[in-house]
C-alpha positions as CSV (number, residue, x, y, z in Angstrom):
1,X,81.0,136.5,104.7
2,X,82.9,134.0,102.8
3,X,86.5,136.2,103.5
4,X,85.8,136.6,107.0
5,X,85.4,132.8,107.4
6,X,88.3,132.1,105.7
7,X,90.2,135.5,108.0
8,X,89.0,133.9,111.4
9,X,89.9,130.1,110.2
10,X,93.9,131.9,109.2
11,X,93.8,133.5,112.3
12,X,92.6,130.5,114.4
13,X,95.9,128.2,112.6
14,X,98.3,131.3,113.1
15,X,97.2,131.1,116.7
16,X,97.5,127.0,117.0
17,X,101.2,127.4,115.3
18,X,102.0,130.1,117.5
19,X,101.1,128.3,120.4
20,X,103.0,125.3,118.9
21,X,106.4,127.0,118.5
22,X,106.1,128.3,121.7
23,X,105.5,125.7,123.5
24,X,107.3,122.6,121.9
25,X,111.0,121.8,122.0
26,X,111.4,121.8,126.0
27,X,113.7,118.6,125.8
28,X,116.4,120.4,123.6
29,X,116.2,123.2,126.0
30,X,116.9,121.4,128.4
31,X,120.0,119.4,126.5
32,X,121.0,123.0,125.5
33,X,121.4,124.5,128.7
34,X,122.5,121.6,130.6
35,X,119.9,120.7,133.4
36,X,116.7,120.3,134.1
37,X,114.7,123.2,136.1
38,X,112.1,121.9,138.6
39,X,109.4,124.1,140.4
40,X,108.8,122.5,144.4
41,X,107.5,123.4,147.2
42,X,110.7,124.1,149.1
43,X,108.7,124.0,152.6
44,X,107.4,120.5,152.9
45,X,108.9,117.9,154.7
46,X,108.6,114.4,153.0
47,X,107.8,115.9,149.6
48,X,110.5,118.9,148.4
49,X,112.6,120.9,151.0
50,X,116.0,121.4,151.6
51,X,117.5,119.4,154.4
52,X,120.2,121.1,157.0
53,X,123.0,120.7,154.9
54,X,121.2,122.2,152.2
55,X,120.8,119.1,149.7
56,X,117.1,119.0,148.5
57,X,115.4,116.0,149.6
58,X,111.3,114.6,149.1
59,X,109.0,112.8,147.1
60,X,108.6,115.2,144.6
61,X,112.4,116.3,144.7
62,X,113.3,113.1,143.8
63,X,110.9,113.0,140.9
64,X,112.4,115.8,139.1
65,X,115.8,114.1,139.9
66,X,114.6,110.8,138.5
67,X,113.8,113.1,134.8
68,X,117.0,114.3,135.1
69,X,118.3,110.9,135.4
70,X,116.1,110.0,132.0
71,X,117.2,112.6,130.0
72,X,121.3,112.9,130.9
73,X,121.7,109.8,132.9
74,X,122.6,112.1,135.9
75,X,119.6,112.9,138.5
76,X,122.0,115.7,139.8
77,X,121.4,117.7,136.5
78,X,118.4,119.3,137.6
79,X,118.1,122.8,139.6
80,X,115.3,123.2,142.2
81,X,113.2,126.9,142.5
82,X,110.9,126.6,145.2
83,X,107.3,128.2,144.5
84,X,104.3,129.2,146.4
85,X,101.3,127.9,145.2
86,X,100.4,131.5,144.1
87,X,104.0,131.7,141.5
88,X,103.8,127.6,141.0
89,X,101.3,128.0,137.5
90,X,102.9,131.2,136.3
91,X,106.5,130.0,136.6
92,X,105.7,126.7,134.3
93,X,103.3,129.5,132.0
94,X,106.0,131.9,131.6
95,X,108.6,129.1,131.0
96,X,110.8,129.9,134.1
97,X,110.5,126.0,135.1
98,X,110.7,122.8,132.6
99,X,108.1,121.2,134.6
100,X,106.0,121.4,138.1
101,X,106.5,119.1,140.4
102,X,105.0,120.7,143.5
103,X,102.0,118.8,144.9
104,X,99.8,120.0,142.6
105,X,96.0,118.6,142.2
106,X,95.3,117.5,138.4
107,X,91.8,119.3,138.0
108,X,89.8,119.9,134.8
109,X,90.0,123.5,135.3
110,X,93.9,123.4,135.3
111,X,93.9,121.0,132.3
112,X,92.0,123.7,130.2
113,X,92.1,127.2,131.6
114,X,95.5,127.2,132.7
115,X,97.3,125.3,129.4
116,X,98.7,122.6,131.4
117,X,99.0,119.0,131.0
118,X,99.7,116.5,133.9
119,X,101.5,113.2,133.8
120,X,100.8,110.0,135.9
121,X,100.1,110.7,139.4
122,X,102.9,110.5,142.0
123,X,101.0,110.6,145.1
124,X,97.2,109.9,146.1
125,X,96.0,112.5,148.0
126,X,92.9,113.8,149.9
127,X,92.3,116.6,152.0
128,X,91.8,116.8,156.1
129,X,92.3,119.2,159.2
130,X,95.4,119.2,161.6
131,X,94.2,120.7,165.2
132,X,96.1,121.1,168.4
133,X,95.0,117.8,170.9
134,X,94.5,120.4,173.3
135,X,90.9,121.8,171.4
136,X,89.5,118.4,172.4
137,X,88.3,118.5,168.9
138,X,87.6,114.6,167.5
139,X,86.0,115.6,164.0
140,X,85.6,118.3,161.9
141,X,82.2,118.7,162.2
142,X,83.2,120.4,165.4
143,X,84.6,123.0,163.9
144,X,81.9,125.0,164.7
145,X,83.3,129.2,164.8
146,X,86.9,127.6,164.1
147,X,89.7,130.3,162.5
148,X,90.8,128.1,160.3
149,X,94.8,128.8,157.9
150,X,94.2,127.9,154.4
151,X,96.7,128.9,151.3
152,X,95.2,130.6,148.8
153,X,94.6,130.3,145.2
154,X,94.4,126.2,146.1
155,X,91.9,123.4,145.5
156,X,92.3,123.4,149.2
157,X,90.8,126.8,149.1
158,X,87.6,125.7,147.6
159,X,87.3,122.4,149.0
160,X,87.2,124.0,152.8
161,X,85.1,126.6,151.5
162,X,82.2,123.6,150.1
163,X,82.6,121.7,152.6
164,X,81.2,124.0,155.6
165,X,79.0,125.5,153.3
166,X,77.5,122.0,153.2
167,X,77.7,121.1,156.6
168,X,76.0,124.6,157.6
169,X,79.1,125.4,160.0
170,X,80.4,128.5,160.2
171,X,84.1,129.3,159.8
172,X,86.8,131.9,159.7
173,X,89.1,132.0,157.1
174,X,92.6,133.1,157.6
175,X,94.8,133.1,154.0
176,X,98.4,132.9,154.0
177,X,100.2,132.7,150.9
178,X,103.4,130.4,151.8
179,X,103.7,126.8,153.1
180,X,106.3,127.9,155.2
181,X,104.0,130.8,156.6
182,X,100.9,129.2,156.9
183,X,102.9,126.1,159.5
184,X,104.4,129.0,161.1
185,X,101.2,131.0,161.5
186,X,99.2,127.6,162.8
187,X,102.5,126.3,164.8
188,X,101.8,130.2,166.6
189,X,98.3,130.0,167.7
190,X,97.3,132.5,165.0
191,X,94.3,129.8,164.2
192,X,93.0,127.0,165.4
193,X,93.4,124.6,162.8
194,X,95.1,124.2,159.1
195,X,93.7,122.5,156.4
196,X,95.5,120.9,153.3
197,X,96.3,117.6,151.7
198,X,96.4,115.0,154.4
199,X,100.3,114.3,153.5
200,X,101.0,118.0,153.9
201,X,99.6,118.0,157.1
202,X,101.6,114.8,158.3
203,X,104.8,117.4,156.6
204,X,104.1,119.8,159.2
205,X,103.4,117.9,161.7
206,X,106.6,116.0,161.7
207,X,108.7,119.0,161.9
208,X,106.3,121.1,164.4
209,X,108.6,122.3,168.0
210,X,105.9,119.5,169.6
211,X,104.5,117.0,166.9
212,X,102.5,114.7,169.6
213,X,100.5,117.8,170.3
214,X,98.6,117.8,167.0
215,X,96.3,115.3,165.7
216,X,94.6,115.3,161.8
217,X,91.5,114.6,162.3
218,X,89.4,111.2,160.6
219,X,87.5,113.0,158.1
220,X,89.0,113.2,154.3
221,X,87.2,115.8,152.3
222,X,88.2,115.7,148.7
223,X,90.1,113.6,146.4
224,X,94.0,115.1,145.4
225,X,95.6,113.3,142.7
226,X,98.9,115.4,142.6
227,X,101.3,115.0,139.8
228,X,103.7,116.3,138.0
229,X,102.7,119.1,135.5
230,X,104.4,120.6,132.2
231,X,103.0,123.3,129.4
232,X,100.2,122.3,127.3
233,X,101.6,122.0,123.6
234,X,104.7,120.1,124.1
235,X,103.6,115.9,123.6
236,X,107.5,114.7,123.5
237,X,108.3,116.6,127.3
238,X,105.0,115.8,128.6
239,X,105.5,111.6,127.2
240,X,108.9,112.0,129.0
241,X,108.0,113.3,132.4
242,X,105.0,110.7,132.3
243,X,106.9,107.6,131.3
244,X,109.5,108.8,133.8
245,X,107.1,108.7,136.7
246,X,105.2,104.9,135.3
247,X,109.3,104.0,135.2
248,X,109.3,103.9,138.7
249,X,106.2,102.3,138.9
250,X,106.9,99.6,136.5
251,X,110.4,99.1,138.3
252,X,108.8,98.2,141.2
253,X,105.9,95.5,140.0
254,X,108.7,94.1,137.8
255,X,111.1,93.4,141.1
256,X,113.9,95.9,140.2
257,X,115.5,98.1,142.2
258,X,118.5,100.2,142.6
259,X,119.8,96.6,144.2
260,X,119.3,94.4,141.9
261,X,118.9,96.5,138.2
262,X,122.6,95.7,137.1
263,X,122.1,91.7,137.9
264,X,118.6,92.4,136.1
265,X,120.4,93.5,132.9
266,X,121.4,89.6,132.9
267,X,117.3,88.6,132.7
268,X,115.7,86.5,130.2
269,X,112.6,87.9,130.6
270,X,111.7,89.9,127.3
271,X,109.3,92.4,129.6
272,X,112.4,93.3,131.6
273,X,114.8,93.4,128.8
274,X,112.8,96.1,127.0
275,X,112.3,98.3,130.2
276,X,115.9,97.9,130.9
277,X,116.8,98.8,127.3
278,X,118.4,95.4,126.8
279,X,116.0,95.7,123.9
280,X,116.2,98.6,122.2
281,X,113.1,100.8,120.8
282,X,111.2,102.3,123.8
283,X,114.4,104.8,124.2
284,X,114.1,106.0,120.8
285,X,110.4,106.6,120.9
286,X,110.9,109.0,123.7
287,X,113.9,110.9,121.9
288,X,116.1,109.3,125.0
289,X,118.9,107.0,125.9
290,X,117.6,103.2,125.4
291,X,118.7,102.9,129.2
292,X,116.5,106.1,130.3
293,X,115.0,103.6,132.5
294,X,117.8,102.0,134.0
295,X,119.3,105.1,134.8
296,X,115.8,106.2,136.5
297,X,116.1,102.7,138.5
298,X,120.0,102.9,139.2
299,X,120.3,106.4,140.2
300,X,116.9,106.9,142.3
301,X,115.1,103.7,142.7
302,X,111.5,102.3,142.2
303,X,108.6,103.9,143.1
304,X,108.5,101.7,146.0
305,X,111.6,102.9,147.2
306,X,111.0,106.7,147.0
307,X,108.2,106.3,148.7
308,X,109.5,104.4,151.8
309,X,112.8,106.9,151.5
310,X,110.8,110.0,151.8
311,X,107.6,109.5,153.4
312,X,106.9,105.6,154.4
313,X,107.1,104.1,157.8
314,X,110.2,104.3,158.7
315,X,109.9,108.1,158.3
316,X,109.2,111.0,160.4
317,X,105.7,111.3,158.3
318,X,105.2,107.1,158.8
319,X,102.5,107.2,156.4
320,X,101.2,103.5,155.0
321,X,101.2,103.2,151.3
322,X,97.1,102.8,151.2
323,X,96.1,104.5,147.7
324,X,100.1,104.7,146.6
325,X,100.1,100.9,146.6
326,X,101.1,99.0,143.8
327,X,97.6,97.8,141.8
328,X,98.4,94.2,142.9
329,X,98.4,95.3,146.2
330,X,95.1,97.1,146.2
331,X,96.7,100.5,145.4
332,X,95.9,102.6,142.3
333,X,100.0,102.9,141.2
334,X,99.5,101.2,137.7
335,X,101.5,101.3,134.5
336,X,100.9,100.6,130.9
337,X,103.3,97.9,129.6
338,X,106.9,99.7,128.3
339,X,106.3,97.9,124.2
């Protein structure tokens, strides 16, 4: 008995090492071949798709530009493979991607299960109904008999699924793997309604042939906290991508933006002078550049900024910062001093 303790306790630490090796080292890979690879959506307005001209453009997009910017000082050293939610897990698994940034839901499931670790949240999401205005539908609870799109393999998936189940309505599923087919399939009358993050709705809807002919309906069914997501294993890559994304945020509720961050170099303020790098030792810590930061700021901007660029008002989307508000401002965006 007492050799095949000490055979499963070997075998349990040759595991953990192996697992260790494996996973750990992702920033010199990086350095080594020269970029950084992302995993987005590659269908979703506002968040990470190409534009007309080809140049990758979004929320998430410019998340993975912004660690590119912290690890080489360049946000355009980073190469974009767009996933379905089906490949997204696998491709950051298998090592094909350095890190996921795909609206993808932190779960407790996917923290464990899968071997992934997620960094500060980049959006607050929940999860709602887009229906043509023409159904005369006003909430889901009159979705009674509805054929409803859904991708699969998603917390979206479930959520739907609980949610009638709960109600007592009855529903018809119809799964389609791809964001690009599922808004193609729904956009075609093939159901009557499509159901996913709120914000991925307001994506499809601003590029529908007839956007004023859809509404998403009041009711919010779930909570979404999407962020970015790297292997399990790897604490200096999964410090990185966090700190990158609380950069942004700590950018904005210090006042600095890609306007103002060289003329901020020049502040007095000890807070700002360590973000900045003016004061060296949160750089080194990271195994980065004392001015990751700056070059997050200079290069991409603020969290503030991203948000308005790529999603805000002004946008096709025009969603209102509500939950992606700064903590001072009644959001939930909140960062741990940079010391």
């Amino acid at each position: 008995m007492k050799h095949l303790k000490w055979s499963l306790v070997a075998a349990a630490m040759a595991v953990f090492l192996i697992s260790g090796v494996s996973f750990s080292g992702t920033l010199d890979n990086v350095k080594s071949k020269g970029f950084v690879t992302v995993g987005v959506n590659g269908a979703l307005y506002g968040f990470g798709m190409p534009d007309d001209k080809g140049v990758w453009k979004g929320l998430d997009v410019d998340t993975g530009r912004a660690i590119a910017a912290a690890v080489f000082g360049d946000p355009d050293k980073v190469k974009f493979i767009p996933l379905t939610t089906v490949q997204r897990f696998t491709a950051l698994q298998s090592g094909e991607i350095d890190v996921l940034c795909r609206n993808a839901t932190r779960t407790l499931s996917r923290d464990t299960a899968l071997g992934l670790d997620f960094a500060t949240v980049n959006y607050y999401d929940g999860q709602g109904f887009l229906v043509p205005k023409k159904l005369g539908i006003k909430n889901a609870k009159e979705l009674e008999g509805a054929s409803i799109c859904v991708l699969p393999g998603t917390t979206t998936e479930m959520n739907v699924a609980d949610f009638f189940r709960s109600s007592n309505i009855k529903w018809k599923p119809v799964v389609i793997e791809s964001t690009a087919e599922i808004q193609k399939a729904f956009f075609a009358g093939r159901c009557d309604c499509m159901t996913s993050d709120a914000s991925q709705l307001a994506g499809a809807r601003a590029v529908a042939p007839n956007p004023d002919e859809y509404m998403i309906l009041p009711e919010i069914i779930s909570k979404e906290p999407l962020a970015p997501a790297v292997r399990h294993g790897d604490n200096q890559w999964r410090d990185i991508v966090d700190y990158t994304v609380l950069a942004m945020i700590n950018a904005e509720e210090l006042g600095i933006t890609t306007k103002n961050v060289d003329e901020m170099l020049k502040s007095k303020n000890p807070k700002i002078q360590r973000f900045l790098g003016v004061t060296p030792g949160n750089g080194e810590s990271l195994g980065l550049d004392e001015k990751f930061a700056y070059n997050i700021v200079k290069t991409v901007g603020n969290y503030g900024e991203v948000f308005e660029r790529n999603v805000g008002l002004k946008t096709k989307l025009g969603l209102e910062r509500g939950l992606n508000a700064l903590w001072l401002d009644g959001g939930l965006m909140y960062s741990p001093p940079f010391k």
